[in-house]
Gaussian input, Z-matrix of N, CA and C with variables (Angstrom, degrees):
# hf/3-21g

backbone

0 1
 N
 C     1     B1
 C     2     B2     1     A1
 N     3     B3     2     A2     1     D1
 C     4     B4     3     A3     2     D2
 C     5     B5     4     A4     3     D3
 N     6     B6     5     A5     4     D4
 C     7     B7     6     A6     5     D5
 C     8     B8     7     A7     6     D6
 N     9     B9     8     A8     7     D7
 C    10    B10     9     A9     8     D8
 C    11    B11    10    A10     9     D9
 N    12    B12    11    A11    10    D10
 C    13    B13    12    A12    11    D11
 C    14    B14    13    A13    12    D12
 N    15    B15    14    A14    13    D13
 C    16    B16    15    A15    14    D14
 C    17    B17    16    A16    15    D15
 N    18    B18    17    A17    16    D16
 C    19    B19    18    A18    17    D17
 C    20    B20    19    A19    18    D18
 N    21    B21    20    A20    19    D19
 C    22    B22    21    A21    20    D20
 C    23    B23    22    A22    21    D21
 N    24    B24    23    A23    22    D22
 C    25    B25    24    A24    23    D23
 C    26    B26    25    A25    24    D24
 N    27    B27    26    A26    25    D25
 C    28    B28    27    A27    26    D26
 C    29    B29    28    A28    27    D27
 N    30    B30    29    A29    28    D28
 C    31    B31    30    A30    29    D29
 C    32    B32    31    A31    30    D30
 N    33    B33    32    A32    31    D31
 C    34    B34    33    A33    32    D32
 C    35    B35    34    A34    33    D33
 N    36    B36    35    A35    34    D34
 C    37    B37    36    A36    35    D35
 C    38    B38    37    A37    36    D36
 N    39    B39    38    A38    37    D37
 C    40    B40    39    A39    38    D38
 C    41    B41    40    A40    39    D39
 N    42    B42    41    A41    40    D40
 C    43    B43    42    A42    41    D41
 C    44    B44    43    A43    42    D42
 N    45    B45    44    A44    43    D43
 C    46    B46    45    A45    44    D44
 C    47    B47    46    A46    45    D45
 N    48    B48    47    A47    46    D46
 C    49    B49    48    A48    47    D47
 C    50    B50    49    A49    48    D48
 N    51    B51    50    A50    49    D49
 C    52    B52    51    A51    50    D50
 C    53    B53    52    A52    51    D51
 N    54    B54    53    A53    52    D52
 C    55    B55    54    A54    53    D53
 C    56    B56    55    A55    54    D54
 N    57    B57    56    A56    55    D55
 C    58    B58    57    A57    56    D56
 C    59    B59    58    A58    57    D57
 N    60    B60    59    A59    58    D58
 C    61    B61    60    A60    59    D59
 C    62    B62    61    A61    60    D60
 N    63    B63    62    A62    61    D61
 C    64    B64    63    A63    62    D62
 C    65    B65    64    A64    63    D63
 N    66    B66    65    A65    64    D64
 C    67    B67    66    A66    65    D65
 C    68    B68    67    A67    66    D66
 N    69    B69    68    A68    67    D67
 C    70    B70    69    A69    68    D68
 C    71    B71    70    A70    69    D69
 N    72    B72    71    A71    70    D70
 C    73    B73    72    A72    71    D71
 C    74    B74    73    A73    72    D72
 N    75    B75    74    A74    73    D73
 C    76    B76    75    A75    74    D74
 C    77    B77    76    A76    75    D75
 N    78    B78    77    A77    76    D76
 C    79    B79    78    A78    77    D77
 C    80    B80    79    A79    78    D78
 N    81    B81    80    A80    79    D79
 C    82    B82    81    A81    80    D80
 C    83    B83    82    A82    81    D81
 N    84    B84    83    A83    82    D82
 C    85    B85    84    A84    83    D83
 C    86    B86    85    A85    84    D84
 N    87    B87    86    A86    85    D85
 C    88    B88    87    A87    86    D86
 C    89    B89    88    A88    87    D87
 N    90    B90    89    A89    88    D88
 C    91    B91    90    A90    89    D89
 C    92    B92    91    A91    90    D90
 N    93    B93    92    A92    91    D91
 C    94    B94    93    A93    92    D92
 C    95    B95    94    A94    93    D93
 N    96    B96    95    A95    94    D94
 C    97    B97    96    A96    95    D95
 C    98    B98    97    A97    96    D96
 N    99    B99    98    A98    97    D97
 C   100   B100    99    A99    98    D98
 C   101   B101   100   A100    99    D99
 N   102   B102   101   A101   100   D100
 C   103   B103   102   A102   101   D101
 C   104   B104   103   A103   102   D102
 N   105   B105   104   A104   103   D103
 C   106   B106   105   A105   104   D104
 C   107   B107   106   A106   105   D105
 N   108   B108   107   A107   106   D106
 C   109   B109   108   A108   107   D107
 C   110   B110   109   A109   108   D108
 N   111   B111   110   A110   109   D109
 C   112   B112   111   A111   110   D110
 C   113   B113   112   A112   111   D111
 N   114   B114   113   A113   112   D112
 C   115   B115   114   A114   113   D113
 C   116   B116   115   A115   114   D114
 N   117   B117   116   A116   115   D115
 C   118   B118   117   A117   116   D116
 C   119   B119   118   A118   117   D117
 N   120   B120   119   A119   118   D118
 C   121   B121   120   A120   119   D119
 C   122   B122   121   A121   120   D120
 N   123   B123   122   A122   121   D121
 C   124   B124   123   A123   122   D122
 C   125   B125   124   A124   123   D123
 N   126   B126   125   A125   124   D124
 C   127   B127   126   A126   125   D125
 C   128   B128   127   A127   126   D126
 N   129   B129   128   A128   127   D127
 C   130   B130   129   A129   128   D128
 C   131   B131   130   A130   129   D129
 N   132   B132   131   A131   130   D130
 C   133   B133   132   A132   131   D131
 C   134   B134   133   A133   132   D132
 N   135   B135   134   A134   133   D133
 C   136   B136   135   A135   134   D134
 C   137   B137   136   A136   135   D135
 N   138   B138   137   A137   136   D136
 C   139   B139   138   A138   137   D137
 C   140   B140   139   A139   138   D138
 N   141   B141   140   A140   139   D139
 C   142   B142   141   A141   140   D140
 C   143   B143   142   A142   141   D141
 N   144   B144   143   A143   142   D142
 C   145   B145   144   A144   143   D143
 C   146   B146   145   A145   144   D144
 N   147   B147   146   A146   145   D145
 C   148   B148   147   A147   146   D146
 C   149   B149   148   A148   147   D147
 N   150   B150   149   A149   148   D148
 C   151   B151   150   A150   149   D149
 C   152   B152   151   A151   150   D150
 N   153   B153   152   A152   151   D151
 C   154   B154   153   A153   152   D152
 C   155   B155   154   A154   153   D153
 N   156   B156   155   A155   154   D154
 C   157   B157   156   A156   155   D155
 C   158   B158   157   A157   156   D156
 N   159   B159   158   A158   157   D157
 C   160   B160   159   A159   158   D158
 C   161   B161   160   A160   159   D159
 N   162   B162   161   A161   160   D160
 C   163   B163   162   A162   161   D161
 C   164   B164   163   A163   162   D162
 N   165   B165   164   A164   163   D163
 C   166   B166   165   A165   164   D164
 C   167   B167   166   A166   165   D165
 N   168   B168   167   A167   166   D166
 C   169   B169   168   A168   167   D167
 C   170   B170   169   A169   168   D168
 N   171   B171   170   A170   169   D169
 C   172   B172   171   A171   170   D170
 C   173   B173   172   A172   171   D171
 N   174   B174   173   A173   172   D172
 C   175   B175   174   A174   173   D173
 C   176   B176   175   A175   174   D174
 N   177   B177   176   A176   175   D175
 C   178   B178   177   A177   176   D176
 C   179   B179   178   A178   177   D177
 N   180   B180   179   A179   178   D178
 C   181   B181   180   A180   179   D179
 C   182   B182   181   A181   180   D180
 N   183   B183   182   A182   181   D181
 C   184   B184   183   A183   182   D182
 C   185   B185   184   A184   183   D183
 N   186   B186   185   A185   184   D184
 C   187   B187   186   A186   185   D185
 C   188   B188   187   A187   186   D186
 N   189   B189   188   A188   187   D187
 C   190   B190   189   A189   188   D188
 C   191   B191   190   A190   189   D189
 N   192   B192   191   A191   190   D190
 C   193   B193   192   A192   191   D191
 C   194   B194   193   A193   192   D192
 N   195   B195   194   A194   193   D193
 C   196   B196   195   A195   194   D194
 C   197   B197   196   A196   195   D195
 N   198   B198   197   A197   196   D196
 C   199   B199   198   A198   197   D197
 C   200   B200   199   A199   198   D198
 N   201   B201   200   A200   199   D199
 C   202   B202   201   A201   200   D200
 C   203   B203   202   A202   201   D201
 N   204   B204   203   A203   202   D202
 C   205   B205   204   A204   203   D203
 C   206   B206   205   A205   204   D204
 N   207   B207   206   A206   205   D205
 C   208   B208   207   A207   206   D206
 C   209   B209   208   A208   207   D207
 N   210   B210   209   A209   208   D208
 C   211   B211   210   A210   209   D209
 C   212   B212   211   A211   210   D210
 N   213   B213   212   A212   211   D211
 C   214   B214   213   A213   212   D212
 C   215   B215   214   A214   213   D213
 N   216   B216   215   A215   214   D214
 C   217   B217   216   A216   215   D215
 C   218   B218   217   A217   216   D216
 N   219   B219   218   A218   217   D217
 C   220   B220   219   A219   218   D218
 C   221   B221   220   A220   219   D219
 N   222   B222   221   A221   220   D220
 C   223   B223   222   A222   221   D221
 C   224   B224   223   A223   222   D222
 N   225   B225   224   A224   223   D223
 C   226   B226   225   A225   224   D224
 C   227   B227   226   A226   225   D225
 N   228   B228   227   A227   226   D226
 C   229   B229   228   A228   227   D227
 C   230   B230   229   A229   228   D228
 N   231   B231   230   A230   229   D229
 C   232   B232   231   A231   230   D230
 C   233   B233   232   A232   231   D231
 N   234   B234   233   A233   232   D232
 C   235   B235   234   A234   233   D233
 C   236   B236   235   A235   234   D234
 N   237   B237   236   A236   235   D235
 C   238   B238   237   A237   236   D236
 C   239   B239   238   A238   237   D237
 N   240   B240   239   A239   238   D238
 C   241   B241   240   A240   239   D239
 C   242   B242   241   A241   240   D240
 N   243   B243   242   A242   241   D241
 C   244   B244   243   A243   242   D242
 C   245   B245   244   A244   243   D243
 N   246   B246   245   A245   244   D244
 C   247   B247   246   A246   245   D245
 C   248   B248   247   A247   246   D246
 N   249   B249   248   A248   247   D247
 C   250   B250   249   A249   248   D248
 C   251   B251   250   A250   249   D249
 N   252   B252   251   A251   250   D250
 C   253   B253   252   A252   251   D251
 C   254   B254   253   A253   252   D252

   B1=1.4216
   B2=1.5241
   B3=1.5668
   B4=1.0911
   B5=1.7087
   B6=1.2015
   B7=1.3209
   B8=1.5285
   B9=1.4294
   B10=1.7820
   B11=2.4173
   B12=1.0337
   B13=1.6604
   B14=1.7585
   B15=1.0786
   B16=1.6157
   B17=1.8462
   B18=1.2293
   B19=0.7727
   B20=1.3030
   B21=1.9910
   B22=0.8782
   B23=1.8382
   B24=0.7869
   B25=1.9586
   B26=1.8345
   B27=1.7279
   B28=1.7509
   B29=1.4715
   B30=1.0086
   B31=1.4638
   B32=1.0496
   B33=1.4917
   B34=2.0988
   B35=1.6641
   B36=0.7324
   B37=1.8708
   B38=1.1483
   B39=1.3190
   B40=1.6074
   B41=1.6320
   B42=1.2275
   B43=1.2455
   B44=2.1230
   B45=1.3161
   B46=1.3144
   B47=1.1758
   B48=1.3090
   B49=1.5983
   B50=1.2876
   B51=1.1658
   B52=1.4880
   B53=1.0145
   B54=1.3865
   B55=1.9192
   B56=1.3276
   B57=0.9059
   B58=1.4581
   B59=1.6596
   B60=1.5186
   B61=1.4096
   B62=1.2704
   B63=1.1339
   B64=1.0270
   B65=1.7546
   B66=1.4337
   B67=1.9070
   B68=1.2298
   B69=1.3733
   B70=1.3591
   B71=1.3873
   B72=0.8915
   B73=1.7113
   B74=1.3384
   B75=1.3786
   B76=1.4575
   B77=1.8825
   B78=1.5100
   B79=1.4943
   B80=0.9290
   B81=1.6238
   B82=1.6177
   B83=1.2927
   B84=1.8090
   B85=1.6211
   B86=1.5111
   B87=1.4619
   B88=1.7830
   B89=1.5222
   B90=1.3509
   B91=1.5188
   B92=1.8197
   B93=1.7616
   B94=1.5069
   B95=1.7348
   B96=1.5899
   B97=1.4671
   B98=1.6574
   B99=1.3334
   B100=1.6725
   B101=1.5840
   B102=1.4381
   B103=1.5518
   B104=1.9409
   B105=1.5758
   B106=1.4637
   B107=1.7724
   B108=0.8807
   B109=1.6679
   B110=1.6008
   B111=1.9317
   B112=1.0288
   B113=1.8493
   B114=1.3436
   B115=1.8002
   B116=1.7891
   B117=1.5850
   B118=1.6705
   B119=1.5432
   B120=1.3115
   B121=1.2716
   B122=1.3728
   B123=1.5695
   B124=1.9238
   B125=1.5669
   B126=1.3594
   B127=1.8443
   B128=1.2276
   B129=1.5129
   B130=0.9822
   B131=1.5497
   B132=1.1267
   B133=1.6531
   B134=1.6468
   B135=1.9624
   B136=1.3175
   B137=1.6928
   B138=1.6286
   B139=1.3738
   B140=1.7748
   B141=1.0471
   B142=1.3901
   B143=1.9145
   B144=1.5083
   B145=1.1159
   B146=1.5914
   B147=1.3314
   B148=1.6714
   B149=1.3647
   B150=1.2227
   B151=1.3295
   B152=1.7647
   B153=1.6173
   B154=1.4994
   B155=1.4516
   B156=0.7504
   B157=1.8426
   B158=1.6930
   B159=1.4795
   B160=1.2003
   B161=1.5472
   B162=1.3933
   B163=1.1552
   B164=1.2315
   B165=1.4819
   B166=1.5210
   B167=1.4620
   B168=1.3349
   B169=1.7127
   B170=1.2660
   B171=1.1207
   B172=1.5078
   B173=1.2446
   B174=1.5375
   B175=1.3296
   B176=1.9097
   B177=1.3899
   B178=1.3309
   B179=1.4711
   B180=1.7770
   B181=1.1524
   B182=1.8898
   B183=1.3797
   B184=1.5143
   B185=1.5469
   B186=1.0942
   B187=2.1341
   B188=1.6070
   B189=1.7343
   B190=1.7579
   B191=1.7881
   B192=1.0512
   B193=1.5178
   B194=1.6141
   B195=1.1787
   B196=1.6330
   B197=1.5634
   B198=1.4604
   B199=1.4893
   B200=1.5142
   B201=1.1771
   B202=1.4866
   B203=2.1353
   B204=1.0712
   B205=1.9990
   B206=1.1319
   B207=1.5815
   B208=1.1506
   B209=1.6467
   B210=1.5755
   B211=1.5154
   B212=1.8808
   B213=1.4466
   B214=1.2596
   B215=1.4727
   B216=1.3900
   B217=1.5741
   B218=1.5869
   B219=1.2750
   B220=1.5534
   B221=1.6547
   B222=1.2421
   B223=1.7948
   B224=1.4827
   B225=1.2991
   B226=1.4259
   B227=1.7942
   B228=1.4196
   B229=1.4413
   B230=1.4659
   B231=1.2696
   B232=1.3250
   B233=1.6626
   B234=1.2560
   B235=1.3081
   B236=1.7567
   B237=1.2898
   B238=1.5590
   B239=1.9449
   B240=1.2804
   B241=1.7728
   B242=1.8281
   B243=1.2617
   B244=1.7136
   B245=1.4998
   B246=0.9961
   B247=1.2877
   B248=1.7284
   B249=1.2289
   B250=1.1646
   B251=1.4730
   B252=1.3274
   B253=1.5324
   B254=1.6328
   A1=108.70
   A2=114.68
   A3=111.13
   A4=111.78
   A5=138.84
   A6=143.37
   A7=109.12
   A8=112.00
   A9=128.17
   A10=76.83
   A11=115.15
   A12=131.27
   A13=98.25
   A14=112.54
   A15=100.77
   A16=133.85
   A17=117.87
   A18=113.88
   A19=131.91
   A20=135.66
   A21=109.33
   A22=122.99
   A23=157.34
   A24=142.22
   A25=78.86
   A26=79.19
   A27=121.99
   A28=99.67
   A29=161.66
   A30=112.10
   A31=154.10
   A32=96.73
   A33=119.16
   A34=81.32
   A35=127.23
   A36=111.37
   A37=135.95
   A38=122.99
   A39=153.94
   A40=100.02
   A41=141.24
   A42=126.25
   A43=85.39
   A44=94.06
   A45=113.73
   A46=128.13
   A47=111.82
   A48=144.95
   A49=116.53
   A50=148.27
   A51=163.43
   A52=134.62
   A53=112.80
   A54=100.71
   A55=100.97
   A56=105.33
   A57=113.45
   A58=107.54
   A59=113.51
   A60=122.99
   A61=99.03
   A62=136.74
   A63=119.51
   A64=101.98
   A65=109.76
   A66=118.83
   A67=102.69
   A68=140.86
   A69=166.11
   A70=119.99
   A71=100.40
   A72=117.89
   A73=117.46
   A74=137.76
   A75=124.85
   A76=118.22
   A77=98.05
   A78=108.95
   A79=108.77
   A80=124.42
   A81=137.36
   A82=104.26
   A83=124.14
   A84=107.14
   A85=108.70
   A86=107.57
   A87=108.94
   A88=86.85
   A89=88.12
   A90=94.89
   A91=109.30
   A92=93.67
   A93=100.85
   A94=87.67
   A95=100.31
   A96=87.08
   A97=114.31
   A98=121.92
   A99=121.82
   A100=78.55
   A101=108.67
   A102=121.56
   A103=96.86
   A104=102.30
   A105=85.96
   A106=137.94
   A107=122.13
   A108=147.20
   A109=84.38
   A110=116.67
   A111=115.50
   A112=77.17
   A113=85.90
   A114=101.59
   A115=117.62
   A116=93.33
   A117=88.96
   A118=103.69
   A119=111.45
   A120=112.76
   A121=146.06
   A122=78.22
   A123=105.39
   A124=113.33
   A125=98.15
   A126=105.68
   A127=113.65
   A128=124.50
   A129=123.60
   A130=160.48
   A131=99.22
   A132=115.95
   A133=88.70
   A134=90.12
   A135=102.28
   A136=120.35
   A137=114.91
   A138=125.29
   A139=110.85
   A140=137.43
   A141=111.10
   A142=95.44
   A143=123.39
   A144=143.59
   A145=114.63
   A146=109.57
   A147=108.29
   A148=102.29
   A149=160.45
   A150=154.34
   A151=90.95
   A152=101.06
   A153=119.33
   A154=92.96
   A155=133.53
   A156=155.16
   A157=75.94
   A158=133.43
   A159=127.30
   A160=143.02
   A161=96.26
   A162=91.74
   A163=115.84
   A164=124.71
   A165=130.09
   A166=121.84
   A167=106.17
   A168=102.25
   A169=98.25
   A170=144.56
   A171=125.13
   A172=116.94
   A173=103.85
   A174=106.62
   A175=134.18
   A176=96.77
   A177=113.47
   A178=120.01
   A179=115.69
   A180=132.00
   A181=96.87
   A182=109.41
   A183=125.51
   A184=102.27
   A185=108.25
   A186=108.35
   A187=123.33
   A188=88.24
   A189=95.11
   A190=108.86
   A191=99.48
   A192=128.64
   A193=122.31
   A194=123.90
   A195=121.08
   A196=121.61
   A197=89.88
   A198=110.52
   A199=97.71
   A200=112.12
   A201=141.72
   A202=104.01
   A203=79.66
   A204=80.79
   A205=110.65
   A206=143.56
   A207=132.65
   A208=140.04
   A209=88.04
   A210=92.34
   A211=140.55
   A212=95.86
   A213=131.49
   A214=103.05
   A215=122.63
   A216=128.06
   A217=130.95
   A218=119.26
   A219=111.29
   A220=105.99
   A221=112.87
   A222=117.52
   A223=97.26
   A224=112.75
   A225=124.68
   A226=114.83
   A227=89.23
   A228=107.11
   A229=109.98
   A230=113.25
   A231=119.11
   A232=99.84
   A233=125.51
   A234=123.28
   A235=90.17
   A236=131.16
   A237=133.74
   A238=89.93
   A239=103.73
   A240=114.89
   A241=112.63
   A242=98.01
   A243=110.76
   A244=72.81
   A245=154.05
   A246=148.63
   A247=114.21
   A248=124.99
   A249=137.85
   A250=102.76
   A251=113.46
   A252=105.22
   A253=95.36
   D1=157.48
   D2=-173.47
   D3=-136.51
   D4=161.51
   D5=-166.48
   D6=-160.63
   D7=-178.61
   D8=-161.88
   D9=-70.09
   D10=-60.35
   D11=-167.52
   D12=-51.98
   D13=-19.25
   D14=-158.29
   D15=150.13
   D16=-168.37
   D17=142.48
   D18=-104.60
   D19=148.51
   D20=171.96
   D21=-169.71
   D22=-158.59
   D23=-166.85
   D24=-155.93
   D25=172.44
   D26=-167.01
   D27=-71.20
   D28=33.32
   D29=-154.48
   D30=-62.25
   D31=29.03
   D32=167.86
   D33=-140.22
   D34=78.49
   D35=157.23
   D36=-29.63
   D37=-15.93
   D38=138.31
   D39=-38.46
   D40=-51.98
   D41=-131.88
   D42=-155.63
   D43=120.52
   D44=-175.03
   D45=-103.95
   D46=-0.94
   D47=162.79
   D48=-60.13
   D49=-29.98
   D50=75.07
   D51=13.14
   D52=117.91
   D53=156.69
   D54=-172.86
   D55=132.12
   D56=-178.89
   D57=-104.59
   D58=162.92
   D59=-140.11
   D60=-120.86
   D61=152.87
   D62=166.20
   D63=-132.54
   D64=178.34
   D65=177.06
   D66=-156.82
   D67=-169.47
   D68=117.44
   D69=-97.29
   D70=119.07
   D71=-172.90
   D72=-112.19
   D73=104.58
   D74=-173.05
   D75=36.13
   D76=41.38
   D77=161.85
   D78=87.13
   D79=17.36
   D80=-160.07
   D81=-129.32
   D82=123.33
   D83=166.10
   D84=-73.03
   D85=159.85
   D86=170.65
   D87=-138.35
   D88=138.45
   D89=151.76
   D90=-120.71
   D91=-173.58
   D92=-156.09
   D93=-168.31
   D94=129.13
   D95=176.48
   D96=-120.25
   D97=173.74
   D98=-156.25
   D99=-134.39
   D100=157.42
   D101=173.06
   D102=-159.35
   D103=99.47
   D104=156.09
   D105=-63.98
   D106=-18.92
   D107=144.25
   D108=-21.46
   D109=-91.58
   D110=-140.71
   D111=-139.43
   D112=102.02
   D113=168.62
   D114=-86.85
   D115=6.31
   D116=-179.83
   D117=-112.86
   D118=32.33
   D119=142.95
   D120=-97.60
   D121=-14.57
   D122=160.33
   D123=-51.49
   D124=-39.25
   D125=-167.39
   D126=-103.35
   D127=-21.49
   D128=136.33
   D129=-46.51
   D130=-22.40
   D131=-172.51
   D132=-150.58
   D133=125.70
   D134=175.36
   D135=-73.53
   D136=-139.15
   D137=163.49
   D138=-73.57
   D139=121.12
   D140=176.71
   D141=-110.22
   D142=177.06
   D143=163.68
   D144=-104.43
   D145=166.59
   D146=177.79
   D147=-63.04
   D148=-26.73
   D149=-105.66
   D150=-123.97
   D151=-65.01
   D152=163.09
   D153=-43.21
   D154=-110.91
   D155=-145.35
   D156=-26.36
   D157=-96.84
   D158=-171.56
   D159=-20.09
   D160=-34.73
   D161=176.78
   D162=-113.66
   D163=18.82
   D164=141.29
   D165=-93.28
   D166=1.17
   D167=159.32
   D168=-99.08
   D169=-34.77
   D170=151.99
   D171=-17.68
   D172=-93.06
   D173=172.32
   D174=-16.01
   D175=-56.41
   D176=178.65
   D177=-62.21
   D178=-36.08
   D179=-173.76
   D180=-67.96
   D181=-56.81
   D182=-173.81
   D183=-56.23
   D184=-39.00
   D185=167.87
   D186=-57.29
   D187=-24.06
   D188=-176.56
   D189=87.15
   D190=37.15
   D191=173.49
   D192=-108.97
   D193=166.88
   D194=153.89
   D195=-138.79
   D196=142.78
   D197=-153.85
   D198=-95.18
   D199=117.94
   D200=177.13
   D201=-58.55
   D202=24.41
   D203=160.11
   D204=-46.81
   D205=-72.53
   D206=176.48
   D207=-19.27
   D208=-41.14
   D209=151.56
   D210=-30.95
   D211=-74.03
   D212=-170.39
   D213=-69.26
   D214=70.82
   D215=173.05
   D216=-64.63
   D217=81.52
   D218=-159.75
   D219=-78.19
   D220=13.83
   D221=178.48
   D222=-99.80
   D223=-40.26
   D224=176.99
   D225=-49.93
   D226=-67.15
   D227=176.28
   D228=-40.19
   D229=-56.77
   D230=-145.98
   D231=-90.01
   D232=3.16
   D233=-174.12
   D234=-113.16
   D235=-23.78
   D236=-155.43
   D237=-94.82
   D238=-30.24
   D239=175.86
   D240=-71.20
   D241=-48.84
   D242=-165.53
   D243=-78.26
   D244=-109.75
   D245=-120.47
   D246=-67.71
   D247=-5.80
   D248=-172.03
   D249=-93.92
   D250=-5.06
   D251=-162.41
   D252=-96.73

């Protein structure tokens, strides 16, 4: 799906309040996520890459937390990119 922000998928398809964005950046996917709930996470949190995303669920995991990987769909991405072109 596409919008004025981008392209971008559900990542609960259940819940439409959500959506995270995706781009290619110098040959790189990024994602970026939107929450009508809480739209100041838009402005808060930039584009990130898988690399970022990983190694703050690291982080998070090592806190005794869990890291919302599931989110961040790189099959998603990469089919919402190839077909956008």
């Amino acid at each position: 799906m596409k919008d004025d922000k981008g392209l971008y998928y559900y990542p609960d398809p259940m819940n439409k309040q959500e959506r995270m964005y995706v781009r290619e950046n110098d040959g790189v996917i990024e994602f970026r996520l939107w929450s009508s709930r809480s739209p100041e996470v838009w402005e808060r949190h930039g584009w990130l890459d898988m690399s970022i995303i990983q190694r703050a669920a690291e982080i998070q995991k090592q806190r005794g937390g869990k890291a919302p990987l599931a989110i961040y769909d790189m099959d998603s991405a990469t089919f919402l990119l190839k077909n956008d072109k």
